[in-house]
KOLVEX-625318 format. One record per residue: residue in three letters; x, y, z of N, C-alpha, C in turn. Coordinates in steps of 0.2 Angstrom, whole numbers, plus 5000, padded with zeros to 4 digits. Example, Ala and Ser with C-alpha at 12.3 -4.5 7.8 and 13.67 -1.06 7.14 Angstrom:
BEGIN
NODE  type    nX    nY    nZ   caX   caY   caZ    cX    cY    cZ
NODE   ala  5066  4972  5039  5062  4978  5039  5066  4984  5039
NODE   ser  5064  4989  5035  5068  4995  5036  5064  5000  5039
# end
This chain:
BEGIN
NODE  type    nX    nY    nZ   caX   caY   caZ    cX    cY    cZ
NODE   unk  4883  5156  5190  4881  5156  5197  4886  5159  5201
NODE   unk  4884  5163  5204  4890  5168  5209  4887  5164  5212
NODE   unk  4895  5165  5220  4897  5163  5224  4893  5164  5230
NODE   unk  4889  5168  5231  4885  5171  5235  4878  5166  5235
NODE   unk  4876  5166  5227  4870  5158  5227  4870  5156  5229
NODE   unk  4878  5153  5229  4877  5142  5230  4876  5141  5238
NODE   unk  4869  5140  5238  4866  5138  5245  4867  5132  5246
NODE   unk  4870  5128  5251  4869  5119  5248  4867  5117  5258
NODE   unk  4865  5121  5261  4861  5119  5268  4856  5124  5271
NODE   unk  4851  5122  5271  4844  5125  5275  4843  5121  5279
NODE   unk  4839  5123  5286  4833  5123  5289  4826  5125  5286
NODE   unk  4821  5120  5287  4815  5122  5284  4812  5118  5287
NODE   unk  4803  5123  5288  4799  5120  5294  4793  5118  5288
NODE   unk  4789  5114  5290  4782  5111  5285  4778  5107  5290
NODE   unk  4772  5110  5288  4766  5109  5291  4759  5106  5284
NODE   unk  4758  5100  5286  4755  5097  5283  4745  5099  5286
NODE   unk  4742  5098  5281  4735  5101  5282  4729  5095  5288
NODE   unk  4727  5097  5291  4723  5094  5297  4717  5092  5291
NODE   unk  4715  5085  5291  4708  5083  5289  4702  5086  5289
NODE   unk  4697  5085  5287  4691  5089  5288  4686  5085  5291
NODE   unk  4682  5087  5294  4677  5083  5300  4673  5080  5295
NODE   unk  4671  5075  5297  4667  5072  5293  4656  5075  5298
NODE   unk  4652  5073  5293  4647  5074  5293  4640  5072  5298
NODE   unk  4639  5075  5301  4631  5072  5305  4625  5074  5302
NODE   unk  4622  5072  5298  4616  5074  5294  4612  5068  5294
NODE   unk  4606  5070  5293  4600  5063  5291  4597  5067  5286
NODE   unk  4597  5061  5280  4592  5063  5275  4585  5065  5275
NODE   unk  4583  5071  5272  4579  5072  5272  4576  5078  5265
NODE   unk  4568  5075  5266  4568  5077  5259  4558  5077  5257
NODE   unk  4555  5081  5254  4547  5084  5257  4544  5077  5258
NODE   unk  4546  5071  5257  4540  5067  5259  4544  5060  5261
NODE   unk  4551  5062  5265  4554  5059  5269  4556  5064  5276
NODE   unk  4552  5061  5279  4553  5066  5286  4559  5063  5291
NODE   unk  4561  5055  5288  4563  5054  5295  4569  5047  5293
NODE   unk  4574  5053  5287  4575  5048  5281  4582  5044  5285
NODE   unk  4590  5041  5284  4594  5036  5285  4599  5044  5287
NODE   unk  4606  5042  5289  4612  5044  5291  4614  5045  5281
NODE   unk  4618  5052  5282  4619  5054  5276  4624  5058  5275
NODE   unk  4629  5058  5282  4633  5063  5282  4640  5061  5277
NODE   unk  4641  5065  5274  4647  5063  5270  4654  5064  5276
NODE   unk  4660  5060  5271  4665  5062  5274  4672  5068  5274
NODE   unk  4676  5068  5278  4678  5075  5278  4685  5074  5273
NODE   unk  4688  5079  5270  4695  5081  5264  4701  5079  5266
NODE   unk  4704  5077  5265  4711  5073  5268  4714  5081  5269
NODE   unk  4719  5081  5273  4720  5089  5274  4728  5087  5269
NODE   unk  4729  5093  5265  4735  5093  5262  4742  5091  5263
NODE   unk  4748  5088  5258  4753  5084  5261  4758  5092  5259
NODE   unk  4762  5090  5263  4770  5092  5260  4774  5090  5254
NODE   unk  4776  5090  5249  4780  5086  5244  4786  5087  5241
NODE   unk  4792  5083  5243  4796  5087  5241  4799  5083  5233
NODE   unk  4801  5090  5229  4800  5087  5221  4807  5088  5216
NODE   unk  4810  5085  5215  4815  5085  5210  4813  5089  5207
NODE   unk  4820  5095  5205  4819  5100  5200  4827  5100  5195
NODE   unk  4827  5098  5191  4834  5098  5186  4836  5102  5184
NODE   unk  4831  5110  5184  4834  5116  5181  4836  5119  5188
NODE   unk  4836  5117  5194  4838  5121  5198  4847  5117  5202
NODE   unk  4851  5122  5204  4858  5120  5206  4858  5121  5212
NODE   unk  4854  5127  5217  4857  5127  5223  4851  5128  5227
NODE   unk  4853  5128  5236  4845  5128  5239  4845  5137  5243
NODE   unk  4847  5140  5236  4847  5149  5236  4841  5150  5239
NODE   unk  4836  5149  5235  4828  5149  5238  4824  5151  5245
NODE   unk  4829  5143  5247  4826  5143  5255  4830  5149  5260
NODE   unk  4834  5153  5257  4836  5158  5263  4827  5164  5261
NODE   unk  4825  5165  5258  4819  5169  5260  4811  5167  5260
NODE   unk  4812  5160  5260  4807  5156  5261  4808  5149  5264
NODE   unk  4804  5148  5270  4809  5143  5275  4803  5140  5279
NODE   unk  4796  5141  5279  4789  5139  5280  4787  5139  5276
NODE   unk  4784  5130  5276  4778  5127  5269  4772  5123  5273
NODE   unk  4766  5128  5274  4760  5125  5275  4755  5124  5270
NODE   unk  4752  5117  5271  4748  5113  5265  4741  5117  5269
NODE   unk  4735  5114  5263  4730  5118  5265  4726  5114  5270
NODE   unk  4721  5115  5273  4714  5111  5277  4709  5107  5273
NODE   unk  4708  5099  5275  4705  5096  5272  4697  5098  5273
NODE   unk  4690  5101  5268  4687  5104  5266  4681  5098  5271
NODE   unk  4675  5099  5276  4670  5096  5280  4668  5092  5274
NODE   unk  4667  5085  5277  4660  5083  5275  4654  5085  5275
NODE   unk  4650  5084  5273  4640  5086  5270  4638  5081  5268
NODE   unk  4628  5086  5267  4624  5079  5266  4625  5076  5258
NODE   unk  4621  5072  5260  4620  5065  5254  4627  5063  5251
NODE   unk  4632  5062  5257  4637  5059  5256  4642  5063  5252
NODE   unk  4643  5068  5252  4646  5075  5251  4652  5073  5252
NODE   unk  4659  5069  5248  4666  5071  5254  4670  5079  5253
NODE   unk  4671  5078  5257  4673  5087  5257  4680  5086  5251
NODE   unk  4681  5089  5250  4687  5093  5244  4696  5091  5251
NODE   unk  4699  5088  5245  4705  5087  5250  4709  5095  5250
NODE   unk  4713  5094  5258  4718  5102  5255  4721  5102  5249
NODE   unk  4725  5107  5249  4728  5110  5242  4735  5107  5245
NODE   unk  4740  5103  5242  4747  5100  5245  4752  5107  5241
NODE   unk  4756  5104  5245  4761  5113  5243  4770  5107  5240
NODE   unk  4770  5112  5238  4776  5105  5232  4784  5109  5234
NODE   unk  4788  5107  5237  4794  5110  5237  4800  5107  5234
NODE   unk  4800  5111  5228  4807  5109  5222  4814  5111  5225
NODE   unk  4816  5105  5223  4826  5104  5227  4830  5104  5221
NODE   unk  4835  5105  5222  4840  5103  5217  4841  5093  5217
NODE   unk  4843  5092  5211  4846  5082  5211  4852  5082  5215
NODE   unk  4852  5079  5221  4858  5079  5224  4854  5078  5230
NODE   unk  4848  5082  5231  4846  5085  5238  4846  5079  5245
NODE   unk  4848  5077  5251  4847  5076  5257  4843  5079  5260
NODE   unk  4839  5074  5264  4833  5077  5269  4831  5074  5276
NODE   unk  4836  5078  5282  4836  5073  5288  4832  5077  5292
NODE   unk  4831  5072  5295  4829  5075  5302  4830  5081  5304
NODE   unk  4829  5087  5307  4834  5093  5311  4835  5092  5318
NODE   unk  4832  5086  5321  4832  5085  5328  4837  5078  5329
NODE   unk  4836  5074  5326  4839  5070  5326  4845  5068  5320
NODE   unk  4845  5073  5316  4849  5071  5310  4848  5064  5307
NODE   unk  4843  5061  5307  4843  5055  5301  4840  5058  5294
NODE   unk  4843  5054  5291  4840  5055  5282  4835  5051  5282
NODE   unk  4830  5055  5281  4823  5052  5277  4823  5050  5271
NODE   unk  4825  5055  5266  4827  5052  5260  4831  5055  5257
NODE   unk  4830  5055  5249  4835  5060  5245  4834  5059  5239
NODE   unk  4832  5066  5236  4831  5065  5228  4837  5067  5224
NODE   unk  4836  5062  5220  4841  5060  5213  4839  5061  5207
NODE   unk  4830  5062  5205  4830  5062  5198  4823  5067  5198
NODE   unk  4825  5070  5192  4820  5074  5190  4813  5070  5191
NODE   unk  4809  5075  5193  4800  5074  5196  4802  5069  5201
NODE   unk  4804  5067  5203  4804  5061  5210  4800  5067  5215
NODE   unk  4795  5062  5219  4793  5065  5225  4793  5060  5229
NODE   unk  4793  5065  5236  4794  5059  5243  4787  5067  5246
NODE   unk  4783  5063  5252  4781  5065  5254  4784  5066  5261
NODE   unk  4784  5075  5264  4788  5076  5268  4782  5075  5275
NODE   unk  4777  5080  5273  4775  5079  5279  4765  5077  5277
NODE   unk  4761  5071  5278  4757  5069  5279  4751  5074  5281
NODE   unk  4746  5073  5274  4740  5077  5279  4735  5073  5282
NODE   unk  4732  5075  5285  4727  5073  5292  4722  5070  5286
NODE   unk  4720  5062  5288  4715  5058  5288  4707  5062  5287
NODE   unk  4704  5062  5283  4698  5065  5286  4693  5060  5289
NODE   unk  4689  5065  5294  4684  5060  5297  4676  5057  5294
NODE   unk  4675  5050  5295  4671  5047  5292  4666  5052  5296
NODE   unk  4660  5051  5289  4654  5052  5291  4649  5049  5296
NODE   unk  4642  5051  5298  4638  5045  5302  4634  5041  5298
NODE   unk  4633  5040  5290  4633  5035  5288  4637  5029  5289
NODE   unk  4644  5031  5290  4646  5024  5290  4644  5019  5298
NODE   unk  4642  5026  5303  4641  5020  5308  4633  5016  5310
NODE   unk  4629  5018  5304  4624  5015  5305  4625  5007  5306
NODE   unk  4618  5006  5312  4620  4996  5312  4613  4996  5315
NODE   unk  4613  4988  5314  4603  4986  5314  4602  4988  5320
NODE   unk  4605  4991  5327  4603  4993  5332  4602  5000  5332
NODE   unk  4610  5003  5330  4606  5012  5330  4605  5013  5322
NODE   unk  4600  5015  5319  4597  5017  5314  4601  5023  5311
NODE   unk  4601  5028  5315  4601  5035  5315  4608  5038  5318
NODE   unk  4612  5036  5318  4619  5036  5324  4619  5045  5321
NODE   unk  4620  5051  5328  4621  5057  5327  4629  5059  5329
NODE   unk  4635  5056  5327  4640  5056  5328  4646  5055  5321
NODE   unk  4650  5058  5321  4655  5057  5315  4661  5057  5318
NODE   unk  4666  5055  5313  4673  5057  5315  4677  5064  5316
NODE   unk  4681  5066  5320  4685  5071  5316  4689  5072  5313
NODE   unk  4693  5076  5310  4697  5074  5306  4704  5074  5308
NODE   unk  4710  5068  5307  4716  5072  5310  4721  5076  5307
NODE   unk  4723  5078  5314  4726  5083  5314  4734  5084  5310
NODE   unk  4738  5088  5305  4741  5087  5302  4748  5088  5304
NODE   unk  4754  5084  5302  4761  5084  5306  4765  5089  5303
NODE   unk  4769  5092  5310  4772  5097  5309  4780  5094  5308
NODE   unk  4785  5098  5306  4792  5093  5304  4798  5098  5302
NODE   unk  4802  5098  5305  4807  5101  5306  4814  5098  5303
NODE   unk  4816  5101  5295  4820  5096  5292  4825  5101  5289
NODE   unk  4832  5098  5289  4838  5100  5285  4839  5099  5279
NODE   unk  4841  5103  5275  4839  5102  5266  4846  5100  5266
NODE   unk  4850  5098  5263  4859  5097  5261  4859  5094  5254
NODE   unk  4862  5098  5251  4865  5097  5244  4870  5095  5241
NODE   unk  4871  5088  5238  4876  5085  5236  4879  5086  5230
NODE   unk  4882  5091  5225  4881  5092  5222  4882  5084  5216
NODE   unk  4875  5085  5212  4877  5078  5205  4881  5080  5203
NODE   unk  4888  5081  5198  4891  5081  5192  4895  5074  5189
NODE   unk  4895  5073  5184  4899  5068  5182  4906  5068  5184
NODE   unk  4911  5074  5185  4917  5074  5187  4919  5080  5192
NODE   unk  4921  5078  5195  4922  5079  5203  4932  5082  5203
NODE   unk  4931  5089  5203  4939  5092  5203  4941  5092  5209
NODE   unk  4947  5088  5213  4949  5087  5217  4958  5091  5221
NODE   unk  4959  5093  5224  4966  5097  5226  4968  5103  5229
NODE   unk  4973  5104  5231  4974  5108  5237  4971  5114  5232
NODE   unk  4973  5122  5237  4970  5127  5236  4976  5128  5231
NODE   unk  4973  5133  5226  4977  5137  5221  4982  5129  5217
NODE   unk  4978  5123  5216  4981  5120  5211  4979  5121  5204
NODE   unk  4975  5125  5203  4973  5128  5196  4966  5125  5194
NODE   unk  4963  5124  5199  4956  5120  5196  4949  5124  5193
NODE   unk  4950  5131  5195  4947  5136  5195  4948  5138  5187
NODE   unk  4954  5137  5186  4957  5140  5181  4954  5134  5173
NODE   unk  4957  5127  5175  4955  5123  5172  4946  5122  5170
NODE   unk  4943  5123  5174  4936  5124  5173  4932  5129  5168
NODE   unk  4935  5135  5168  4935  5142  5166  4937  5139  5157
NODE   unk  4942  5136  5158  4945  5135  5152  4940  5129  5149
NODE   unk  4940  5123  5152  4935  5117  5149  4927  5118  5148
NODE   unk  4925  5124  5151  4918  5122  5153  4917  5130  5150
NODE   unk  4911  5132  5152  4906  5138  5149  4906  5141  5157
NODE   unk  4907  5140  5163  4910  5142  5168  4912  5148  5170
NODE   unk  4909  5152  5173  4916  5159  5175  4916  5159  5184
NODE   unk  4921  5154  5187  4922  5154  5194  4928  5159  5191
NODE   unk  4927  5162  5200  4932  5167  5203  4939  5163  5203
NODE   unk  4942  5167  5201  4949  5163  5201  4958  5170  5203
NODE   unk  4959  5169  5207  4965  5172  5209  4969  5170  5213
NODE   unk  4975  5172  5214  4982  5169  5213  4985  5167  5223
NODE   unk  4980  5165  5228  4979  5166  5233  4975  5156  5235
NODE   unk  4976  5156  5242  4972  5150  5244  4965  5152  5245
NODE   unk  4961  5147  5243  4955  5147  5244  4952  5151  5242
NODE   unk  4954  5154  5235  4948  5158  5230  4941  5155  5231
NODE   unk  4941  5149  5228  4934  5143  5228  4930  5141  5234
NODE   unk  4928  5145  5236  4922  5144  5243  4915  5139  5243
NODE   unk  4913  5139  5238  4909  5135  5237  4908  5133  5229
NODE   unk  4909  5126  5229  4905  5120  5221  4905  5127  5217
NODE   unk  4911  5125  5212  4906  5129  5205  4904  5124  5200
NODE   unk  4900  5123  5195  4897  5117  5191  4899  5121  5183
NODE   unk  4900  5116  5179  4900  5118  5171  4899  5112  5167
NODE   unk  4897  5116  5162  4895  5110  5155  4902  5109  5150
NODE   unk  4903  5102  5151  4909  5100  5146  4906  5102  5141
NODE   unk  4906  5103  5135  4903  5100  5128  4910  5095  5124
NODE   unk  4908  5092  5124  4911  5087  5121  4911  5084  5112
NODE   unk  4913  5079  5111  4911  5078  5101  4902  5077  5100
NODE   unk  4903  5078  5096  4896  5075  5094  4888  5077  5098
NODE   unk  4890  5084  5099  4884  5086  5106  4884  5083  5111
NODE   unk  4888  5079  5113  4889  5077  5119  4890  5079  5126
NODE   unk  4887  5081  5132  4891  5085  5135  4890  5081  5143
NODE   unk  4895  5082  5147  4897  5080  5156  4896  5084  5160
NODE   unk  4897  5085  5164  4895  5091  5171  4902  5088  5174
NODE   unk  4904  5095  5176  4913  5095  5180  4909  5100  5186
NODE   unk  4912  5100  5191  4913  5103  5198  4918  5105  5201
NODE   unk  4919  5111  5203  4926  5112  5204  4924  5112  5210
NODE   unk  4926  5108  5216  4926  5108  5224  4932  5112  5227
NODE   unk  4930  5114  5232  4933  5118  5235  4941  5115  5239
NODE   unk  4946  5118  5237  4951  5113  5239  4952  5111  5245
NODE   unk  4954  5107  5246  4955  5104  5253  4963  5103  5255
NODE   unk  4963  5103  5261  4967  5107  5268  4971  5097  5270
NODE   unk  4973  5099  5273  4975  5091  5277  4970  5095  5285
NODE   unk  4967  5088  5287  4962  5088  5290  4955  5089  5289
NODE   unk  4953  5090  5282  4946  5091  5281  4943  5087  5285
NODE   unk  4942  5080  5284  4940  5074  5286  4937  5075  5292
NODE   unk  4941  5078  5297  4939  5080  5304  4935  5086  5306
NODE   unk  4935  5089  5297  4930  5093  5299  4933  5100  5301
NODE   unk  4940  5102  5300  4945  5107  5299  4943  5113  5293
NODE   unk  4941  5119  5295  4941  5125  5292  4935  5123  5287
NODE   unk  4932  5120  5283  4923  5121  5280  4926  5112  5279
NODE   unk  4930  5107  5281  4930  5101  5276  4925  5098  5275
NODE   unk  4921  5098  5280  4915  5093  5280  4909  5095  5273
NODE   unk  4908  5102  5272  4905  5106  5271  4907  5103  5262
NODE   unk  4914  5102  5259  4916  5103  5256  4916  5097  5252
NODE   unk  4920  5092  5259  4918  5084  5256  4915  5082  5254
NODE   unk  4908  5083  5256  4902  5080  5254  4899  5080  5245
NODE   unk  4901  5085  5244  4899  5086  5235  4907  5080  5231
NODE   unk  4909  5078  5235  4912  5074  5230  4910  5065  5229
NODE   unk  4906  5066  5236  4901  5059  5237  4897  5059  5232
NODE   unk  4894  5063  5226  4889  5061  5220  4892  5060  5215
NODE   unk  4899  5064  5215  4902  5063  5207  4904  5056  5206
NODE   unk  4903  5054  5198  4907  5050  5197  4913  5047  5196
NODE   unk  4918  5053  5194  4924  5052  5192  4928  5056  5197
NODE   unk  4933  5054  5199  4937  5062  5204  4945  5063  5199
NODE   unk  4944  5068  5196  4952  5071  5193  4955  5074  5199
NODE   unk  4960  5073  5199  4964  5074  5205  4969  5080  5202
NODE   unk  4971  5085  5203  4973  5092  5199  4979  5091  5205
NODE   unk  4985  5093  5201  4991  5093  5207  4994  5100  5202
NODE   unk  4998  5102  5204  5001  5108  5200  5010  5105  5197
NODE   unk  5011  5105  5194  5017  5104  5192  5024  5106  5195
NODE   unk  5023  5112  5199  5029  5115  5203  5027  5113  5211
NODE   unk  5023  5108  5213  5023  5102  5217  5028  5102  5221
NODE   unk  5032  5101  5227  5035  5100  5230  5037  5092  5228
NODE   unk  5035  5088  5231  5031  5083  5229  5026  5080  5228
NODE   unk  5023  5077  5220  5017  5076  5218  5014  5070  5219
NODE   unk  5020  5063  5222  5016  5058  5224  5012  5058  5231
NODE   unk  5017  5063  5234  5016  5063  5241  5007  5069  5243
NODE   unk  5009  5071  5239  5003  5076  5238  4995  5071  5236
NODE   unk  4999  5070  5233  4990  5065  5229  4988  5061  5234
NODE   unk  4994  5055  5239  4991  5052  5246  4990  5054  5250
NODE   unk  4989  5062  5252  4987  5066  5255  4980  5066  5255
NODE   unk  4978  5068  5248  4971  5070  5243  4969  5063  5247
NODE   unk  4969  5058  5244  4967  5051  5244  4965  5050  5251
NODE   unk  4970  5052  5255  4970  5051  5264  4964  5056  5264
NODE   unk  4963  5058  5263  4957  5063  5266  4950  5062  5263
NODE   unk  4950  5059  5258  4945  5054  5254  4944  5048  5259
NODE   unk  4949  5046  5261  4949  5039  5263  4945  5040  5272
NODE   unk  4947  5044  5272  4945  5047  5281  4938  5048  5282
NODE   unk  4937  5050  5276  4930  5053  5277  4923  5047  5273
NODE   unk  4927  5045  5270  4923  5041  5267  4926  5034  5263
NODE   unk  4928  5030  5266  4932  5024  5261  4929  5024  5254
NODE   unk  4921  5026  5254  4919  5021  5247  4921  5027  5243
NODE   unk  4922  5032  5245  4924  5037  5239  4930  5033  5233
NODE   unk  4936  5028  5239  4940  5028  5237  4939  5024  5228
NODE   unk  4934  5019  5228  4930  5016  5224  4928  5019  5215
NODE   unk  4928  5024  5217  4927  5029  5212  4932  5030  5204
NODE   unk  4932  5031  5199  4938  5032  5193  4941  5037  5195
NODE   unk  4947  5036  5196  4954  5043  5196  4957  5044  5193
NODE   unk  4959  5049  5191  4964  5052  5185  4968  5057  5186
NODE   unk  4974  5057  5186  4977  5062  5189  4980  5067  5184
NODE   unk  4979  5072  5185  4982  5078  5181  4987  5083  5182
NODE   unk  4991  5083  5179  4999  5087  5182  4997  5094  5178
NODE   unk  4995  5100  5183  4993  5106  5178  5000  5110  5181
NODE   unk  4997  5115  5175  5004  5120  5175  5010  5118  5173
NODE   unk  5008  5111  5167  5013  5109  5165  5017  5114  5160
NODE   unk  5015  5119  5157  5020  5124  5153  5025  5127  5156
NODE   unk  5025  5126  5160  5032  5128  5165  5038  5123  5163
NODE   unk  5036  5120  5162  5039  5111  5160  5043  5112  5154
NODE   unk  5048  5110  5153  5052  5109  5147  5051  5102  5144
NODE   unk  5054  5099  5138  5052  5093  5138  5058  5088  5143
NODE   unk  5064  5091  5143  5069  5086  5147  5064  5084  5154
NODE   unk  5065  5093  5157  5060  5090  5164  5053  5086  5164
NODE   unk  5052  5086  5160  5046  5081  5161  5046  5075  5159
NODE   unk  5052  5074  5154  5054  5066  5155  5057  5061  5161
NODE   unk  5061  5067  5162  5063  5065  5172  5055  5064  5176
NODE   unk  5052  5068  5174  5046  5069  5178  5039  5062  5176
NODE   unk  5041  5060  5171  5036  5052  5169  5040  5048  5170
NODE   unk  5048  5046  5172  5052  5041  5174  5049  5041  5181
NODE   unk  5049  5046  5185  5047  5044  5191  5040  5043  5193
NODE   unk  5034  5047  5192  5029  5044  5190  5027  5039  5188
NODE   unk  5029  5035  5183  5028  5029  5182  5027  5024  5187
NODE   unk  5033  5025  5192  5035  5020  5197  5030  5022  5201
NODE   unk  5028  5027  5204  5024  5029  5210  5016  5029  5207
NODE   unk  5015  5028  5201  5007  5028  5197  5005  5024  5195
NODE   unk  5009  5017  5198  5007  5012  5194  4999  5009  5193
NODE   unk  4996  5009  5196  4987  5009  5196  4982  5015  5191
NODE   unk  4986  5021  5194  4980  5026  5191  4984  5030  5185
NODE   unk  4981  5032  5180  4983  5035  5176  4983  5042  5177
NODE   unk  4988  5044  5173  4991  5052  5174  4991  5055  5169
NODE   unk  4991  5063  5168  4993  5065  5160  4995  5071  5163
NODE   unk  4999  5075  5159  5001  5081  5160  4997  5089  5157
NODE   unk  4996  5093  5160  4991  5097  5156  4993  5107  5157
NODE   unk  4990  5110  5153  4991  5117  5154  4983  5120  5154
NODE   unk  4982  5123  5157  4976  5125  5157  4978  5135  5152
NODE   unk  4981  5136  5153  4983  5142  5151  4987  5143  5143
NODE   unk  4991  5134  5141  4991  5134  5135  4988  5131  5129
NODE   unk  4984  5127  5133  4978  5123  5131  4981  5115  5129
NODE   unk  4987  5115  5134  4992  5109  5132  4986  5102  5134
NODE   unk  4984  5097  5132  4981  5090  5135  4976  5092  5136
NODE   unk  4973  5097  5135  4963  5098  5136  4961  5093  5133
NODE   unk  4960  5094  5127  4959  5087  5123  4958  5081  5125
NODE   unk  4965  5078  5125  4965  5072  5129  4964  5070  5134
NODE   unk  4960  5076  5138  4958  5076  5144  4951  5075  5143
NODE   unk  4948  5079  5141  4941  5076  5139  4940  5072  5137
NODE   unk  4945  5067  5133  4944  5061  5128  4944  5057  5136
NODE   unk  4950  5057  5140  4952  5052  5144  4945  5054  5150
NODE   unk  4941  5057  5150  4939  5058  5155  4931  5054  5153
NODE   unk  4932  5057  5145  4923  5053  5145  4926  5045  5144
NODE   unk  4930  5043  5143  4931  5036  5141  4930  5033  5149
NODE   unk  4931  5035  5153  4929  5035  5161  4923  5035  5164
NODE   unk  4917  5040  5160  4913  5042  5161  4909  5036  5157
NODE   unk  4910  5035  5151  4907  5026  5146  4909  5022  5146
NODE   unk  4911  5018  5152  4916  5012  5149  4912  5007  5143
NODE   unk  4905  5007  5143  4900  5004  5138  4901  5005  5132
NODE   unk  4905  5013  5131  4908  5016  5124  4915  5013  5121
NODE   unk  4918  5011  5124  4924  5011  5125  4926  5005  5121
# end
C-alpha cells in the first residue's frame, strides 16, 4: 500500500430512495362493473448500507466517489399489486470504520467485523393502498397514501486502523525499519523525521501458519494529544490495536524518560489506551556491545519494573525471534 492510498477520512453524502405511492383502483372486471377498493401498496424506497469489507485497508475509494443514492420505491396497482422496493446501494469500509455525524460529529456507529451492516440512511415507507381504507360506511374510499420521502445524511467515514500490534515512538526510532524486516511490508524508510506519514499494516507470519497484523503509526511528537502537527490524526489508529510495542532506539538520550513521554501522550489522549499490553523494545541494539548493555539492563531493571523490555536489531536480526515469540504470547494469553 503506497503512502498516497492510505485514506483514513472522508466526507460522504447518502440519499436513501423515497417510497412509492400507493394505489387508487376499484376492481373491475366484465361482469363486475362496480367491484371493492383494489389498489395495491406502494415499494419501500431503497436504504443506504454501510458494509464491512476485510479485503479492504484504506477509505482510498471515497476521494472519487463521495454520493450514494438508493433507488425509488416502485407505485402500487391493481389487484393489490405492491410495487417493487428500491434497489439499496451497499457501501463497503474497511474494519475499523467510524461513522459520525458531519454536522454534529456524533458516532452513529462503527464497523468491526466482516459483512456487518448498519443502515446509514432509511428508505421512504411506501404508501398504503385504498383498500386498506375501506369501512362499512365508505365502501369505495378514492384515496391512498403517499409514499415517504427518503433521508438525506451527511456523514464522516474515519478509520481506525484494526491490527493486533500497534508500533509506537518518536520519529526515526526505527519502526519503519523494524516492520520491513518482520512483516512482508515495504514502508518508506529514511534516515530523517517523519519518513512515516501515514499507518503502514503488515502480516507477521508466525510458527505453524500463524500469523498477526503489526502497524507501524506514525511517530509521535510531544504534544500530539493536543492535537500538534497531524497528532490527532495519528493517535487514533492506536485505539484498535491490541498490543502497543513501544520502539525507543538504543542511542536514546534517555530511554526511561523517553518511554514516559510516549506513555504521557497515550495518557492525554486517551487513559484507556493505558490498559492495553506493553512491551518495550530497545532497537538499534547492534551498536551495543555486550559490557554496555549489561550497564544498560542494571538500570532498566530499576525503571522497568511493571513492563517487560528486550533489546533488538532490526538490521542484525538480533531478538526478532523472541520478539515475535513475546509478542504472540501477549496476543494469547489462553495459549500460554
Amino acid at each position: 500500500m503506497t503512502e498516497g492510498n492510505f485514506v483514513d477520512y472522508v466526507k460522504i453524502y447518502a440519499e436513501s430512495g423515497k417510497g412509492g405511492k400507493g394505489s387508487v383502483h376499484l376492481h373491475r372486471e366484465k361482469y363486475i362493473t362496480k367491484g371493492g377498493p383494489d389498489g395495491g401498496d406502494g415499494g419501500r424506497g431503497g436504504h443506504v448500507i454501510v458494509r464491512g469489507n476485510d479485503n479492504l485497508w484504506t477509505l482510498v475509494g471515497f476521494k472519487f466517489k463521495k454520493h450514494f443514492k438508493a433507488g425509488h420505491g416502485e407505485h402500487g396497482s391493481k389487484n393489490r399489486s405492491t410495487g417493487a422496493d428500491g434497489k439499496d446501494v451497499y457501501i463497503d469500509v474497511p474494519l475499523g470504520t467510524v461513522v459520525k455525524n458531519a454536522e454534529t460529529q456524533e458516532v452513529l456507529f462503527e464497523i468491526t467485523e466482516s459483512g456487518e451492516e448498519k443502515i446509514l440512511a432509511e428508505g421512504g415507507m411506501g404508501g398504503r393502498g385504498n383498500w386498506h381504507f375501506k369501512t362499512a360506511t365508505n365502501q369505495t374510499p378514492r384515496y391512498a397514501q403517499p409514499g415517504m420521502p427518503g433521508e438525506e445524511v451527511s456523514v464522516i467515514l474515519e478509520l481506525k486502523v484494526l491490527a493486533d500490534v500497534g508500533l509506537v515512538g518518536f520519529p526515526n526510532a526505527g519502526k519503519s525499519t523494524l516492520l520491513s524486516v518482520i512483516t512482508s511490508a515495504k514502508p518508506k524508510i529514511g534516515d530523517y523525521e517523519f519518513t512515516t506519514l501515514k499507518p503502514n499494516l503488515g502480516i507477521v507470519e508466525y510458527r505453524d501458519f500463524k500469523s498477526f497484523v503489526m502497524a507501524d503509526i506514525p511517530g509521535i511528537i510531544e504534544g500530539a494529544a493536543e492535537g500538534k502537527g497531524l497528532g490527532h490524526y495519528f493517535l487514533r489508529h492506536i485505539e484498535r490495536n491490541a498490543t502497543l510495542l513501544f520502539l525507543i532506539p538504543a542511542d536514546s538520550n534517555d530511554i526511561s524518560k523517553e518511554y514516559e513521554i510516549l506513555l504521557d501522550e497515550l495518557r492525554r489522549y486517551n487513559p484507556e489506551l493505558l490498559d492495553k499490553d506493553r512491551l518495550i523494545a530497545i532497537s538499534k541494539s547492534d551498536m551495543l556491545d555486550e559490557e554496555l548493555m549489561a550497564e544498560m539492563r542494571e538500570e532498566l531493571d530499576k525503571e522497568f519494573k511493571e513492563v517487560p523490555y528486550m533489546f533488538i536489531s532490526s538490521v542484525s536480526q538480533q531478538g526478532i525471534t523472541e520478539l515475535k515469540d513475546r509478542l504472540w504470547k501477549l496476543l494469547n494469553p489462553q495459549h500460554n
